[in-house]
N, C-alpha and C positions, 0 to 999 in steps of 0.2 A: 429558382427552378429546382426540379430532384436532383438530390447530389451538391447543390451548392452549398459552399460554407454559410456560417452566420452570417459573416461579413460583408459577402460578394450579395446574398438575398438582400441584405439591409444599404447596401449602394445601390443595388437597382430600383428599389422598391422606392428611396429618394430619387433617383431619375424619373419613376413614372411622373413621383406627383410634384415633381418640377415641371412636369411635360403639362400636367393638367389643371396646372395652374397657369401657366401660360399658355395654355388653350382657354381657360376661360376668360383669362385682362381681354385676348383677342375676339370675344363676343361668339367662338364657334362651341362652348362647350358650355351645359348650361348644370350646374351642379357637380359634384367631385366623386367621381365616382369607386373611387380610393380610401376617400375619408375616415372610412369604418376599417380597414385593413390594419392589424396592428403587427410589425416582422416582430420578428424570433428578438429575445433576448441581446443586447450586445457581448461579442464576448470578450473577457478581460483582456485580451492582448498577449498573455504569455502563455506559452506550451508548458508542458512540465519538465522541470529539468532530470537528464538522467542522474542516477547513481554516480561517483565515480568510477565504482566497476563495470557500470553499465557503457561508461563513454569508453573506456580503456580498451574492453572487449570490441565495440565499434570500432576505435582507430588501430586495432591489432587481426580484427579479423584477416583471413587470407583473401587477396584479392580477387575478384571473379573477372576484370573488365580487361579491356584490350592493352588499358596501362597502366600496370598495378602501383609502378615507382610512381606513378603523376599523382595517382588519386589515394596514395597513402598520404604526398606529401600534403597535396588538399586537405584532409581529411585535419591534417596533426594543423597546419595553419587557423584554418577556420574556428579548431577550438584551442589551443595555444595563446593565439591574439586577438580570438574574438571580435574576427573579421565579418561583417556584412557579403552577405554575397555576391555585390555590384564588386567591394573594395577585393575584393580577395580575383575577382577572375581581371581587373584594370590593374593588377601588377605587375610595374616592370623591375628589369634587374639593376634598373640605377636608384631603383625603391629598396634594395636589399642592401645594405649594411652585413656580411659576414663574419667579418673578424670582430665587429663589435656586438653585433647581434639586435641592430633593430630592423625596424620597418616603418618606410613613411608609405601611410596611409590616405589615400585621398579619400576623404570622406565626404558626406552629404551636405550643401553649402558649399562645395569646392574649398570646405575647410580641411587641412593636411593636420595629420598628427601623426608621433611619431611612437610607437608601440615595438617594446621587446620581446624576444621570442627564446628560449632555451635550446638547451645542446641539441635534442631530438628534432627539433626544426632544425637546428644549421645543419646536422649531420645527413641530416634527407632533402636541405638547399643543396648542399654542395653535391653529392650524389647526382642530382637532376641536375644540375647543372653540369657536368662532366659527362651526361648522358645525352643534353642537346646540344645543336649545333651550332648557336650563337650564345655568345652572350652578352648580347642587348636587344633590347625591345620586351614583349610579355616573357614572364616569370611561365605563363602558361599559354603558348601560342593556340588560336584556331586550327581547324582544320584544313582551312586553305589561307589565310591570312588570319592580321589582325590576335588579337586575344581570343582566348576558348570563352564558347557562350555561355551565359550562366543557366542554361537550359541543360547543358552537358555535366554542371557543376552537380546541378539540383538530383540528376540522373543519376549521378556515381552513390551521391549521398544514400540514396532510394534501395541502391541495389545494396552498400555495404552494410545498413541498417537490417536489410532482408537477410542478407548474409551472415548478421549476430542473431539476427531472432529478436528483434528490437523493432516494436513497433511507433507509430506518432515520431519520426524523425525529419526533420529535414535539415537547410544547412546552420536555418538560425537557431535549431536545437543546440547547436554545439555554440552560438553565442552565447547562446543563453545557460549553458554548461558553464562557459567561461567565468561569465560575471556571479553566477551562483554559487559556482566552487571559491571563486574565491572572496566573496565574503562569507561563508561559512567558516573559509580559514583565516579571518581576521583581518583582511587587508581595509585601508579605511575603502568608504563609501568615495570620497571626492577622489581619489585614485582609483575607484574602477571606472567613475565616470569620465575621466581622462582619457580609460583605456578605451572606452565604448567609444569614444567622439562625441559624447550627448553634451549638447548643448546646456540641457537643465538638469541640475541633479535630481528635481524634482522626477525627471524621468527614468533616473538610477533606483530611485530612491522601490519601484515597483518588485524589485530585486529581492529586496529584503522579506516581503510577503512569502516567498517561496521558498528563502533563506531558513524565517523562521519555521515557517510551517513542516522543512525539514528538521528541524535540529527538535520540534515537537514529539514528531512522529519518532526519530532516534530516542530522544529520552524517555519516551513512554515504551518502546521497546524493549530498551536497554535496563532503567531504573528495575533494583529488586523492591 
């Protein structure tokens, strides 16, 4: 429909013609009336990643929301450890390591990984935490129970991107921040994909497209 992604047009449009093909095995539908329908393009799967100055500015803007310490400390998680944004709003504080500085992660597959984070995370864990009332259970409670939704997550994101002047944001912009800054600086490949939770490197490996295609656009810049 108008307004839908690529993506979302190119799942429905296999729903139809699942539907119409099992209306025709069932003898009610007599030709396809879809056949000729060609969707949009697929599209590649990755957003573009920001600048570093671009993400810095985002995770430093001033806050506009009702909780500026929660959604700073969101903000620096999500692209610090290049957290998903199921794993990042299902965290709890027996998932935080302080003194030492990780984070077990429960990832997709009910596979756990464990992911470290730097001083600017621990210094805004301990902060939030000193500022809630428990400390156990979500790392980001609900509004009336349970864990914050990732509908609220998605919301903060939206407004602190408007907030920099930062358009095409959301929160796996800032994964995808993660993994692209840091093969740009070197880190191997099977170590980001460690950090991501990916199953295949083969699925790390899409990283490097952006990677390069940055350090292109910098040298054709830069080169006299």
């Amino acid at each position: 429909g108008f307004g839908s992604s690529k993506s979302t047009t190119l799942r429905k449009l296999s729903a139809v013609r699942g539907f119409m093909k099992f209306l025709s095995r069932k003898g009610l539908l007599v030709g396809d009336p879809v056949a000729g329908i060609k969707g949009p393009k697929a599209p590649e799967g990755l957003p573009r990643a920001l600048s570093i100055e671009e993400t810095v500015r985002l995770l430093e803007v001033p806050r506009s929301g009702r909780y500026p310490q929660r959604d700073r400390l969101i903000l620096e998680l999500l692209y610090a450890c290049g957290l998903r944004l199921a794993e990042l709003a299902a965290l709890n504080w027996d998932d935080v390591d302080l003194e030492e500085r990780w984070l077990r992660v429960h990832g997709k597959g009910s596979k756990d990984r464990m992911v470290p984070f730097g001083e600017p995370a621990q210094e805004l864990l301990q902060e939030w935490r000193g500022a809630t009332p428990c400390f156990e259970g979500p790392v980001f409670p609900g509004q009336t129970e349970g864990h914050i939704a990732e509908r609220t997550v998605h919301r903060l994101v939206l407004r602190a991107a408007k907030d920099a002047k930062i358009s095409d944001v959301s929160p796996h912009t800032l994964r995808h921040c993660f993994a692209t800054h840091l093969l740009e600086r070197g880190a191997p490949l099977r170590v980001v994909q460690e950090l991501l939770g990916h199953e295949s490197v083969v699925t790390t490996q899409r990283y490097l497209r952006i990677t390069m295609d940055s350090m292109k656009e910098k040298y054709t810049r830069s080169h006299p």
